[in-house]
N, C-alpha and C positions, 0 to 999 in steps of 0.2 A: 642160396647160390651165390649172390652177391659179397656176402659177409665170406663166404670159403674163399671167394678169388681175391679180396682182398688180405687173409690173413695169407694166403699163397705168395702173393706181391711183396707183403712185409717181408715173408721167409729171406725172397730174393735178393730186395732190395737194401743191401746197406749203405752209407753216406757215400764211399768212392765208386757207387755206379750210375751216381746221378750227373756225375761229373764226365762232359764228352767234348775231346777238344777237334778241332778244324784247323789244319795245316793250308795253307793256302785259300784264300780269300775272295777267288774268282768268283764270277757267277755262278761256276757248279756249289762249290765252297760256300757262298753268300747263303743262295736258294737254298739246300742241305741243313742249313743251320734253321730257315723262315718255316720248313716242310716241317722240323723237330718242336720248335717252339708253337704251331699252331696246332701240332698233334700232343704236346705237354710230354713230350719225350726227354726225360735229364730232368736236372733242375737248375742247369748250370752249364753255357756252351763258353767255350775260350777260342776266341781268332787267332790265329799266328798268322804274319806273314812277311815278307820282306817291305813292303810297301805299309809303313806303322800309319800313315795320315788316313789312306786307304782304310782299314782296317778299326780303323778306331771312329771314321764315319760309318761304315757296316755296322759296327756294337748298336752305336748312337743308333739307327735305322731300327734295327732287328729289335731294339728293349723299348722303342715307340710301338711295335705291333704287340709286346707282352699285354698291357692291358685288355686287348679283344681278343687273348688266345689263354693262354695256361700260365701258371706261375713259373717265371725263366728270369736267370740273371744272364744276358751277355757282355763278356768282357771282351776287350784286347788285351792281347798278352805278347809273354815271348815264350820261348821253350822252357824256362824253369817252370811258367805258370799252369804248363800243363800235367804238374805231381797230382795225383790221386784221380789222373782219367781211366774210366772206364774202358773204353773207347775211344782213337783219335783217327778222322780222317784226313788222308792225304789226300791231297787234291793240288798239289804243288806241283810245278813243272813248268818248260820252255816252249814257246809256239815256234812254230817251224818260217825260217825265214824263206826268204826267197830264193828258190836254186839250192836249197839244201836238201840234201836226199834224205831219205826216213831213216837211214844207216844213222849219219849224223846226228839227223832230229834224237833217234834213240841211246845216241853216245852220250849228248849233252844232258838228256832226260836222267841216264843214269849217274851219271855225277852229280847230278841236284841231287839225287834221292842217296848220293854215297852217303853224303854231307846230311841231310835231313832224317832221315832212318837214325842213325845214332843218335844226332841231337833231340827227337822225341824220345827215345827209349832210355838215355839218361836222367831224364825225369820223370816219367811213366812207364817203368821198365815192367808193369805187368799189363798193361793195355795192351788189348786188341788191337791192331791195326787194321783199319781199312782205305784199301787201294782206289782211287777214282782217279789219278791221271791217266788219260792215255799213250798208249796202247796199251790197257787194264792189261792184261793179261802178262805181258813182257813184264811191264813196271811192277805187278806184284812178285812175278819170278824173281827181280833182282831185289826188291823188297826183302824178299821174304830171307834170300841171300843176305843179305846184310844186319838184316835182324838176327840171324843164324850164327855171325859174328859176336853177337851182343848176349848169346845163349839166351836166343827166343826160340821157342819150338813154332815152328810149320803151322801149326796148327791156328795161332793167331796171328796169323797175316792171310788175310783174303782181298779180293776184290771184289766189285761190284759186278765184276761178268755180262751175264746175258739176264741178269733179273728184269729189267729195263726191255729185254724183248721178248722174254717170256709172257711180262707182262703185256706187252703191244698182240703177241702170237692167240692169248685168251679173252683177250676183249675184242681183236676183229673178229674172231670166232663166234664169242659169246652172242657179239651184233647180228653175224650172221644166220647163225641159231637160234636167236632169240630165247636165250638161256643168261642168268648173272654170269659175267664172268666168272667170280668167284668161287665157282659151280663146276670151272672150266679146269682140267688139269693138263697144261700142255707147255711142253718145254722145247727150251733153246738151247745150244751146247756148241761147246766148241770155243773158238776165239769170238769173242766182241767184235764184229767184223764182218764181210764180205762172204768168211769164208764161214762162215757159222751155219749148224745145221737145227732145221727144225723137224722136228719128233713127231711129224703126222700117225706113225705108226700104235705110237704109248697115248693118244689123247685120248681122256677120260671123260663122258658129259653124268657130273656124277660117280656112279660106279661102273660107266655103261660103255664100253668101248665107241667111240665115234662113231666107226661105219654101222656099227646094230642102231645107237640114237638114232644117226639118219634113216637108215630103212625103215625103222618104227614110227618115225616122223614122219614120212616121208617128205624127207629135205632134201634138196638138188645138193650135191655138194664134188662136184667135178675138174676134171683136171684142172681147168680153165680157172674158176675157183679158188681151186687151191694153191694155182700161181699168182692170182692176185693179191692172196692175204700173205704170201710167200716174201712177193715185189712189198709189198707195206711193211712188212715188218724188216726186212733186211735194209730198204734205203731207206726208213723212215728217215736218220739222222741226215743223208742227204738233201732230202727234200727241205726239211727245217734249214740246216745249214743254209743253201741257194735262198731262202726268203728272207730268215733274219740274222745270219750270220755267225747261231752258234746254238746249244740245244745245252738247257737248263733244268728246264719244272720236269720232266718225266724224272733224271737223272739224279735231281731232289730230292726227290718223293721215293726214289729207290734205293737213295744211300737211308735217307730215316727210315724206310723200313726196316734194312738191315742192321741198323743202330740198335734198334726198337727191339728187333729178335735175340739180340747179344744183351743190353740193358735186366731188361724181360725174361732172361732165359727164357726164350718161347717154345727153344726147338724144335722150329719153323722150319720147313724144305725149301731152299731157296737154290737159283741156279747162279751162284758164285764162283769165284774164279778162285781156285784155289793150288800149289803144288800138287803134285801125282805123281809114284813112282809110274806108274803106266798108264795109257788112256787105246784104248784099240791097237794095242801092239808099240806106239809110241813110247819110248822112255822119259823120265827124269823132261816133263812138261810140263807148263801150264794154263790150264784152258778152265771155261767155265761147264758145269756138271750138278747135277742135283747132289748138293749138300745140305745133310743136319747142322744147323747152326744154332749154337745156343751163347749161353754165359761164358765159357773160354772160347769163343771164335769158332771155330768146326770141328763139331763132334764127330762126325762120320759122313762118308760119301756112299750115296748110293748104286746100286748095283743095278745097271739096264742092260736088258735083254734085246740088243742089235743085230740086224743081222743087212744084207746086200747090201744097197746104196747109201744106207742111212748108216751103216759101220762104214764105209767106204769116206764116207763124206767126213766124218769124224775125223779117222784117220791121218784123211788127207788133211782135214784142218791143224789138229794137234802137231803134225810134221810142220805147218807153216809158220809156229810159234815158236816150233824145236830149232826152225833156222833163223825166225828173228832173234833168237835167245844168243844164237850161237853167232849172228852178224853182231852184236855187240861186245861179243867176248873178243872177237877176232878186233872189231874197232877200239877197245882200249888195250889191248895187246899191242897195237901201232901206235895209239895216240901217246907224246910225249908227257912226262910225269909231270900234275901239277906243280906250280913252282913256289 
């Protein structure tokens, strides 16, 4: 069995999928690269970012933790040095000043990403991209626009979505049931966000629809309950935010996943954020959904069976992305031409 999965790995693996670069160098950015190299994902991560000093104490940091983790070179670079990536995430963007409305904040967000979007795809013009600034959703929208300019298909450009609380939705679960998470099949959809819906309806313990597990268990699992785990997974960023300031290590460990599954071809189910001609009656959006991900970025989106509140919620989410999408088209419609 061993010896099959390794000759299957060779199949996949040749020289430019080992190579995965990182657009922006923050702590999401930083963390993403630490979560890769201790999992031996790549063989070869590359920093880019505006801030070179920054960036090149990151390398220095991240190739001190190589020896207690897998074989990894980290460099800094610049955009030429990311030829022959597999893979690059973005994770580049502006934080929101004071008294700036989230119009703005996503005006200025897309003009970073006018500028950046090209200058990766000039030198890794077959890479995946993957999206992790926020508001993921918007930002791969226009992503994926502007890689559309560069004659990239839709297809490889994704975000990092709702993996991140798909993951939080199966492990409070898991706790609650006292089942592995991993066990746990239950999704998050929608925007990354507030307005995000969770799939009580589809979760699976096993092969076993929820409310049969619990009756056969006989597990409490009540309204009360299930707004709790509800409250936790929807403000979890919240709460982290209010203690220390900013939300990293889940965030990490959710882009190397998705690294991992594109590297890998794993053609993994992950709930990423991907374009969609339709999502519950909404058009031409962008929101997070169970997709096939494999070795070109998203092979296929899956097909759920919604219906009352839980379409309604969707709905109403995907409409919420369709007018952040369209308050930024309206804001550089107004804003004057760079100069």
């Amino acid at each position: 069995g061993c010896l099959a999965g390794q000759h299957v790995a060779r199949r996949y693996a040749t020289t430019d999928t080992l190579k995965i670069g990182i657009v922006g160098t923050g702590m999401v950015g930083a963390t993403a690269a630490y979560a890769m190299i201790l999992q031996g994902i790549g063989r070869e991560v590359v920093l880019v970012d505006l801030n070179r000093k920054r960036t090149e104490a990151e390398a220095d940091d991240l190739n001190h933790a190589v020896p207690f983790a897998k074989p990894e070179v980290v460099t800094a670079g610049e955009y030429a040095d990311l030829e022959g990536c597999k893979v690059v995430i973005v994770a580049a963007g502006v934080g929101q000043k004071p008294g700036e409305s989230r119009q703005e904040l996503l005006g200025r967000n897309a003009a970073v990403f006018r500028s950046v979007i090209p200058s990766i795809l000039k030198y890794a013009p077959k890479a995946v991209l993957l999206i992790a600034t926020n508001p993921v959703d918007v930002m791969t929208h226009l992503a994926a626009r502007y890689a559309a300019v560069e004659g990239v298909p839709a297809s490889r450009v994704l975000g990092s979505g709702t993996c991140l609380d798909s993951a939080r939705f199966s492990h409070l679960l898991g706790r609650h049931l006292g089942v592995d998470s991993s066990q746990i099949h239950a999704y998050v959809v929608g925007e990354h966000g507030d307005s995000e819906v969770l799939l009580w309806s589809l979760v699976t313990v096993g092969s076993v629809p929820l409310d049969d597990y619990c009756d056969a268990r006989q597990i409490l699992l009540d309204d009360a309950i299930k707004k709790d785990i509800d409250t936790k997974v929807r403000r979890a960023a919240y709460n982290i935010i209010e203690g220390k300031g900013s939300t990293y290590y889940g965030v990490g460990a959710a882009l190397a996943a998705i690294v991992k599954a594109i590297v890998n071809n794993e053609r993994s189910v992950l709930t990423i954020t991907a374009p969609m001609a339709n999502v519950a009656g909404v058009h031409h959006t962008t929101v997070a959904m169970p997709f096939l991900v494999g070795g070109n970025g998203v092979l296929a989106n899956l097909p759920l069976s919604l219906e009352g509140d839980e379409l309604a919620q969707l709905k109403a989410s995907a409409e919420l992305i369709k007018e952040a999408i369209k308050s930024v088209d309206d804001y550089e419609a107004q804003a004057p031409p760079a100069s």
